[in-house]
C-alpha positions in Angstrom: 0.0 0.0 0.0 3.0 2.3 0.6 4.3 1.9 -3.0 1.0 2.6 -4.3 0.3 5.7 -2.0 3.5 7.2 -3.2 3.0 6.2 -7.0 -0.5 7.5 -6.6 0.7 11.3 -4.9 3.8 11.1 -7.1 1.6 10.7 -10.6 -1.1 13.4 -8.9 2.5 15.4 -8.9 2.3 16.5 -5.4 -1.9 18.3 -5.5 -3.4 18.2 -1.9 -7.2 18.4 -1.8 -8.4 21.9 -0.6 -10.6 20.3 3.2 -7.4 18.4 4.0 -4.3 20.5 2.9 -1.6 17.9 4.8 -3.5 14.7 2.8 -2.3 14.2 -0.9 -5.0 13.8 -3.5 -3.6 10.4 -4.4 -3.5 9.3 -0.6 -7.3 10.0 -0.7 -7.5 7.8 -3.6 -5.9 5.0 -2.3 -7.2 5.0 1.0 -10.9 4.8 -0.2 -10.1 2.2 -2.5 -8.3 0.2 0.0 -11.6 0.9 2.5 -14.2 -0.4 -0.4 -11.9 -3.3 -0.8 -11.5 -3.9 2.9 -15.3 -3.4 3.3 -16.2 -5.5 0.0 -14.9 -8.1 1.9 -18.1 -8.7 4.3 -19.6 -10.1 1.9 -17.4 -12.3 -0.5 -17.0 -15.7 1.3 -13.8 -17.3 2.6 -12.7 -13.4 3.0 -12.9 -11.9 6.6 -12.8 -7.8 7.6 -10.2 -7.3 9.6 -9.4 -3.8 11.1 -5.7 -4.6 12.0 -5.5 -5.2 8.3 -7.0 -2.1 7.7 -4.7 -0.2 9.8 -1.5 -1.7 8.2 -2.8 -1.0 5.5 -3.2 3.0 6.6 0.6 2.5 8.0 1.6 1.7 4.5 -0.6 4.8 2.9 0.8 7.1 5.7 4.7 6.2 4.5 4.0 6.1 1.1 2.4 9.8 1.4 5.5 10.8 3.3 8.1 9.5 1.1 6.4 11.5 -2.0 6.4 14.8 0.3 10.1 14.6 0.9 10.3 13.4 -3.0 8.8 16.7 -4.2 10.3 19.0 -1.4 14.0 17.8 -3.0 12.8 18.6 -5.9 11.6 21.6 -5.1 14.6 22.5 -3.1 17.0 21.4 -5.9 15.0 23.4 -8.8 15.8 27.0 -6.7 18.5 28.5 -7.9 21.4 29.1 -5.6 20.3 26.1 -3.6 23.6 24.2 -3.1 23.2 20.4 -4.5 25.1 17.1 -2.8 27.3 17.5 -5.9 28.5 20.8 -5.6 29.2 21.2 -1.9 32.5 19.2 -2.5 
């Protein structure tokens, strides 16, 4: 879920949603897939709801969230001009 939480905000190239300015839109996206899914499986059989696997799966949406913030805020921060890069401090 982490991998797809940061491809998801990566691909939505870093756009929050306006209620929630800290959540990236792609984290939204994933997290209410993963809750359908999670949900859905009430009624399939042989397939149990499990809330501990609900909230692994949030842990993995959280990190994947925060590994696209720090992705874009290097970006960002190597993009300004007189920002001094790993290669140039020596």
């Amino acid at each position: 879920m982490g991998t797809m939480s940061a491809l998801a905000n990566l691909t939505a190239r870093g756009r929050r949603v306006s209620f929630l300015s800290f959540v990236g839109l792609g984290t939204i996206i994933v997290a209410a897939v993963v809750v359908a899914e999670e949900i859905s499986q009430i009624w399939i059989p042989g397939r149990t709801f499990d809330l501990y696997d609900l909230a692994a799966d949030f842990l993995g949406i959280a990190g994947g969230q925060a590994l696209a913030t720090r992705s874009w805020r290097a970006r960002d921060q190597s993009a300004r001009p007189g920002t001094p890069t790993a290669s140039s401090e020596g």
